[in-house]
N, C-alpha and C positions, 0 to 999 in steps of 0.2 A: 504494500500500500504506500501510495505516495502523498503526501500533502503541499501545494502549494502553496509560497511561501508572499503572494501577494493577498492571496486572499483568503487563505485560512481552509481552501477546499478539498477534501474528503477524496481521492481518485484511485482507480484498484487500475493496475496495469493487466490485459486483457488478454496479451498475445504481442505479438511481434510484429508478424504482417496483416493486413486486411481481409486477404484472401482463408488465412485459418481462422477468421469470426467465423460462429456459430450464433445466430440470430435467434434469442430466445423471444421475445417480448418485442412486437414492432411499437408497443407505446413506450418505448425508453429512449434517453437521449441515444444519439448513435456516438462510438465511440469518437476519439478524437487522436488519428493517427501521426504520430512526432515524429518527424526524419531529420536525419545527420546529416549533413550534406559536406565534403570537403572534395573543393574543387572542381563542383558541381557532379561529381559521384555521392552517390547514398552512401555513407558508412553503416548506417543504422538505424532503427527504427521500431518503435512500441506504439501498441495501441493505450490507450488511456482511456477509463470509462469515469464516469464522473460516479458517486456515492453519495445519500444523504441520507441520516438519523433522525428522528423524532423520537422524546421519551413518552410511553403509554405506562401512566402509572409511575411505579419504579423499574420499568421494566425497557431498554434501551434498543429499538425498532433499527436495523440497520438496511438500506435496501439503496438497488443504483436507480439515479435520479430519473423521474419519467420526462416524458417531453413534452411542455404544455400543448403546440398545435395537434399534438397526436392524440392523448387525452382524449381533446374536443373531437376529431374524426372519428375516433373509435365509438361514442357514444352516439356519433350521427348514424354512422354504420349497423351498430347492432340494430338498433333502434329503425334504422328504414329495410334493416331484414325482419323483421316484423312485418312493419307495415306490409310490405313483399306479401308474408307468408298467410296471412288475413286476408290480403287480397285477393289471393289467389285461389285459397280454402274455401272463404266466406261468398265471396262478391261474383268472381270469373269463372267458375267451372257452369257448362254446361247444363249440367244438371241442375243446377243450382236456381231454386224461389226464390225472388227476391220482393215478390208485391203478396202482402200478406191476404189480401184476396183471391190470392191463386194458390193458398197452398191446404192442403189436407189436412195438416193440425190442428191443435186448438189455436185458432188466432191469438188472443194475448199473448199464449206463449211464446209464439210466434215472431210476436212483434218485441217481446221481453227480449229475447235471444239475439234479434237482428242488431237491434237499439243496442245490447253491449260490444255487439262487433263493431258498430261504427264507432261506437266512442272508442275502443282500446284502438280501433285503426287512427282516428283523429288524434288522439293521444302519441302515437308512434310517429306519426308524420310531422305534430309541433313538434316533439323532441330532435327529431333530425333537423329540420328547419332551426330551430333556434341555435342549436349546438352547433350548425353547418355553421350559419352567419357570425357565430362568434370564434371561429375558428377562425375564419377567417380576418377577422378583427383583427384578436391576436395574431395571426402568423404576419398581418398590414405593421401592425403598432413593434414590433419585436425586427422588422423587417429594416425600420429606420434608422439611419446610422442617427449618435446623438448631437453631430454636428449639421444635419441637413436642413437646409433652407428652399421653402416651395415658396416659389416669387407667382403671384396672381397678378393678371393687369388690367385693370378696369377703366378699358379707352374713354366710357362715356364722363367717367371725372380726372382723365390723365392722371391716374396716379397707379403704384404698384404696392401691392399687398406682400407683406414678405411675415413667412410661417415658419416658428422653428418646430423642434421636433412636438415642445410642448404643444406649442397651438395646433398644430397636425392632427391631433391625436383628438384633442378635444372639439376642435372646428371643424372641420374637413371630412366630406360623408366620405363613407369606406367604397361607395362608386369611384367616386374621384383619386380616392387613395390608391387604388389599384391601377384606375386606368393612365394616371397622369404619375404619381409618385413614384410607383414600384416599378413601372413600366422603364422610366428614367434611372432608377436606383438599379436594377440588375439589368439595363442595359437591353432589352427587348422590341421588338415588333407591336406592333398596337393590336391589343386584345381585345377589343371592342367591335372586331370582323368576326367572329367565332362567336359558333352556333352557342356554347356553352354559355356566353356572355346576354343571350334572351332568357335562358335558366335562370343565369343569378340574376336576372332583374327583377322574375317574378318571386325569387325565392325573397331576395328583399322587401318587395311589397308584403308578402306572406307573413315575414318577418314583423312589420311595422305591425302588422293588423292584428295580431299576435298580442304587441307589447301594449299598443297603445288601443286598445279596446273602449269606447266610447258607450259603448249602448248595454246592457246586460241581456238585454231579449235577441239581441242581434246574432242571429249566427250563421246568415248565407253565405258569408264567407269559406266556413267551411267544409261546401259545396265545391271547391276549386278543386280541394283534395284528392277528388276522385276524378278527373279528368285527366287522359292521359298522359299528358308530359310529366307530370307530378313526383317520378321517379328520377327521371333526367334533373328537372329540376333542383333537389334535395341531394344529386351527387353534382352539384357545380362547384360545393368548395373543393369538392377535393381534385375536380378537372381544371380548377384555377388554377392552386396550387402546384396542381403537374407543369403548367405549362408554364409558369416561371421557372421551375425545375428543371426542364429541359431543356428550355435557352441559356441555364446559367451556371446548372453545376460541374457540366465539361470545362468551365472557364475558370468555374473557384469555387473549390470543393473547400472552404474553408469557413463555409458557415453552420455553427453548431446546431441551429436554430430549425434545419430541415429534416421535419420526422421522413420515417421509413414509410415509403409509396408502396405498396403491393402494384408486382409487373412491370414493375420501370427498375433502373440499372440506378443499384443505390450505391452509389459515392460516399465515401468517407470526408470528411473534413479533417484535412493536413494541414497540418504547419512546420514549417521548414526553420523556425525560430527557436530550436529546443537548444533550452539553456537549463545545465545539470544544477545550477544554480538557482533556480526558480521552484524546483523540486526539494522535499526532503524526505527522505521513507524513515517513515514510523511503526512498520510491520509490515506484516505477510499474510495471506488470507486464513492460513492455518492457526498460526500463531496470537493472531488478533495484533492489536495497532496498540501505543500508549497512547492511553486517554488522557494523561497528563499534560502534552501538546498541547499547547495554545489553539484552541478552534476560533 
């Protein structure tokens, strides 16, 4: 076990090369591969996984750190294989009654039974939608470096608006943040052509209507739910997210920040800055670490 000595953090050395990881958990951060470099030959090189503790009780919880935007995917994920499987069970087979005056039973029952299937499916479908959109929040606001500046220009009063990372975050809808910030930040083509990008727009409105609920009797909204796109939709953060990922991480695999993609070619984040000085090992995974180290 290693700790680093600018910030006090917790890191188990994993392997050597990238190639011998063994991917238990794709919500964890991805390791963080160190190379030696002398004379632009590799001398050497370890992986690094990052660690973090929480005490439960008196009882001291040690585990490697997860990865916020993944977290939030995974929870879209499970959650819209639900919906999926409701769907598909309940709603779409063939066989399947869906107008309680067409079916044999006793109708109340009937209609008892239908009534919990749409709710657990509307249930599963906000869960992906909200967790979608805020995944992507996160992976917009985590994305910005802390010195970046969005300049806006607003011809009709010649003047220009200039946004640091704080007002970004706070001012500036996550439409804009992706299409204009990120787009600029990892360096991209305009993602605002791709079919994916009419998804996220309605997964956004979906979103608002969601949060910001107005009426209590109101709820034709969600009646969108069931109309076909609604799948597509609900997987656009994670189609966003790819395709930054593939304009950016053949270029710079050096950011820690990008969870593990299921089907796409995952890149390690390297850094070719490894200073034996910056590390200090405090144990071994057999052994345990001193706890007496300064955390």
């Amino acid at each position: 076990m290693k700790k680093t000595n600018n910030d006090s953090k917790l890191q188990l050395v994993v392997g050597i090369h990238p190639e011998s990881y063994e991917l238990t958990d794709s919500r964890l951060n991805k390791p963080v591969c160190f190379k030696q470099m002398s004379q632009g030959i590799e001398t050497g090189s370890m992986l690094v996984q990052d660690i973090d503790e929480v005490m439960i009780g008196s009882n001291r919880l040690t585990y490697f750190s997860p990865n916020n935007v993944a977290i939030l995917l995974s929870v879209l994920n499970k959650s819209l294989a639900i919906a999926k499987s409701i769907s598909r069970e309940q709603f779409c087979l063939l066989s399947t009654v869906l107008d309680f005056q067409k079916t044999e039973e006793d109708k109340r029952a009937f209609l008892d039974a239908k009534s919990k299937d749409v709710c657990d499916y509307i249930e599963a479908i906000q869960t992906s939608i909200v967790f979608g959109y805020t995944a992507l929040e996160t992976f917009s606001n985590l994305s910005i470096p802390p010195d970046y500046v969005y300049q806006v220009e607003i011809k009709s009063k010649g003047i220009k608006e200039l946004y640091d990372k704080n007002a970004i975050e706070r001012w500036i809808s996550l439409k804009d943040k992706i299409s204009y910030i990120l787009t600029d930040i990892y360096k991209t083509t305009r993602i605002d052509k791709h079919k994916f990008w009419t998804h996220f727009s309605k997964l956004e409105k979906y979103r608002h209507e969601i949060i910001h609920q107005k009426a209590i009797n109101s709820t034709s909204f969600y009646k969108a739910y069931f109309q076909g796109d609604i799948f597509d939709i609900c997987s656009s953060p994670e189609q966003i997210i790819g395709f930054f990922y593939d304009q950016h991480a053949t270029d710079n695999r050096t950011n820690p920040l990008w969870p593990w993609l299921i089907n796409r070619s995952n890149y390690f984040p390297v850094s070719y800055n490894y200073d034996s000085n910056s590390f200090e090992v405090v144990g071994n995974l057999y052994e345990g670490y001193n706890r007496k180290t300064k955390r």
